[in-house]
N, C-alpha and C positions, 0 to 999 in steps of 0.2 A: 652608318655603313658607307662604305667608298670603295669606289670600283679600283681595283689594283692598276690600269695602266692608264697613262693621260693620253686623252684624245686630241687631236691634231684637226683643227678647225677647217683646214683645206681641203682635205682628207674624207672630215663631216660633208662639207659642201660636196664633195664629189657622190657621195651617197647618198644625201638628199636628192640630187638633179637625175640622177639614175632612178632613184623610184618615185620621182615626179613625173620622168618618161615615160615609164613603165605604167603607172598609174594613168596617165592622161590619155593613151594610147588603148588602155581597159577597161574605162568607166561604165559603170552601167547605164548609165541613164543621161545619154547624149554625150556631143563631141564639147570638153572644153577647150575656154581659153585661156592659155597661159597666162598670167600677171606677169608685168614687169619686173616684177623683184625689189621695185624703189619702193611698193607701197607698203606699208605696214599690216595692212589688211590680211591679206591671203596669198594664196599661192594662184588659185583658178577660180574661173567662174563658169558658172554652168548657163546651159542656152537660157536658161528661167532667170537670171540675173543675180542669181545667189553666189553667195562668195565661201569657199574652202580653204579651208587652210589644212594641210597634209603634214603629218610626221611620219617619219621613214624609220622605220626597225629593222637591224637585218639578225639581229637574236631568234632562232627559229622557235617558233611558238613549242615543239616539244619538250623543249630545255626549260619554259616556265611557265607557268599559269598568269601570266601578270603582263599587266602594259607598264611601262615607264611611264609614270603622267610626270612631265616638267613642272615643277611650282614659278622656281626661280630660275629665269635663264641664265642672269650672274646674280649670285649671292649674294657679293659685296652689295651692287646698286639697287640690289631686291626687284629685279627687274623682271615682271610675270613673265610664266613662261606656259605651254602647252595650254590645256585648253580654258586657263585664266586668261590668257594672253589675247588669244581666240576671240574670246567672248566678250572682254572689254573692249576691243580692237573693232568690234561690230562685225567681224565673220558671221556668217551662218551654218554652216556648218564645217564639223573637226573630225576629220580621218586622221584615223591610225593605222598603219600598211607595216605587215609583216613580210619582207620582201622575200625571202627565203623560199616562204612559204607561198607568194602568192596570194595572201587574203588580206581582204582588207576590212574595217569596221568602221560606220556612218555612222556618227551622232547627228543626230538635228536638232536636237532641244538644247541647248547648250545651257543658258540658263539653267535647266534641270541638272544637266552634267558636273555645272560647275559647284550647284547647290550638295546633289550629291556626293562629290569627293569632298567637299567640305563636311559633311557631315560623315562620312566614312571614315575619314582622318581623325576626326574627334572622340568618333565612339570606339573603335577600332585603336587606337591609341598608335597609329602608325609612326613608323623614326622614319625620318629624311632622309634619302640616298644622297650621297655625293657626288659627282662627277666631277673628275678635272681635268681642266682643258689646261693647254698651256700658260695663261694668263688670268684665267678665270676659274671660277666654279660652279656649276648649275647644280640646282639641289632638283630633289622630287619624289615620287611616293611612288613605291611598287602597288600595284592595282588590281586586283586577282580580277578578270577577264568575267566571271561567275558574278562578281558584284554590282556590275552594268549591263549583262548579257540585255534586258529590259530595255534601254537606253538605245539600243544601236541596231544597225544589221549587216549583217555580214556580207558581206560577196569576196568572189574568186577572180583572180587575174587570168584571161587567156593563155595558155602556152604556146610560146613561140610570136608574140607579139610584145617583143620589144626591140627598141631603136634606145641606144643610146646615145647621150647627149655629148658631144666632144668636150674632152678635156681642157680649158679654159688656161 
């Protein structure tokens, strides 16, 4: 499968850093810190010293049962992506933020996360999503939301607290 129109990576960036805002500004469980951006790591870390890495969705959750899990961030260089990526990278924990919608989903076990979509992929017999970017391709597995509910927890973003980030 492949998504009908190509995405624009400037575009991505500006949608990421918008529900990074939004997200960092509504966590539940203390104030974080931004990361630089140069690390490979994460995005934030929280007052406990744990490091987050955040993927930003603005597909509103009633249009599908399913998370995008990223495999590959490019295809070509088979270069992990979402919460492979994560979790070799040494994050500790991988949110997934429905921006639309305002909710968002904590994994902490990641290990468990990552063992499980690999076995979900296997037995489930799932096919690759495509995405294409201008220059690239990121593959990845549609994830019915019901097959991690286990895994994770949910929370809600405040209405009306957000600050967006200037356009760069």
């Amino acid at each position: 499968m492949t998504w009908n129109r190509t995405f624009n990576f400037k575009t991505q960036i500006e949608v990421g850093k918008k529900g990074e805002d939004r997200f960092a500004l509504n966590y539940h469980d203390g104030k974080l810190q931004k990361l630089d951006g140069k690390s490979p790591i994460g995005d934030f870390m929280r007052p406990d010293g744990r490091i987050i890495e955040l993927k930003t969705d603005t597909y509103p959750m009633a249009r599908t049962p399913n998370y995008f899990m990223e495999f590959h961030s490019n295809q070509e260089k088979k270069t992990p992506g979402g919460p492979w990526r994560t979790f070799l990278q040494g994050a500790d924990i991988f949110v997934y933020l429905y921006t639309s919608d305002g909710v968002y989903f904590q994994f902490e076990d990641l290990q468990r996360l990552v063992h499980t979509l690999d076995e979900l992929i296997k037995k489930k017999k799932l096919k690759v999503a495509r995405v294409v970017n201008k220059t690239w391709v990121t593959t990845g597995y549609k994830i019915e939301r019901e097959w991690v509910k286990d895994l994770c927890t949910e929370h809600r973003l405040e209405e009306g607290k957000e600050v967006l980030s200037e356009p760069t």
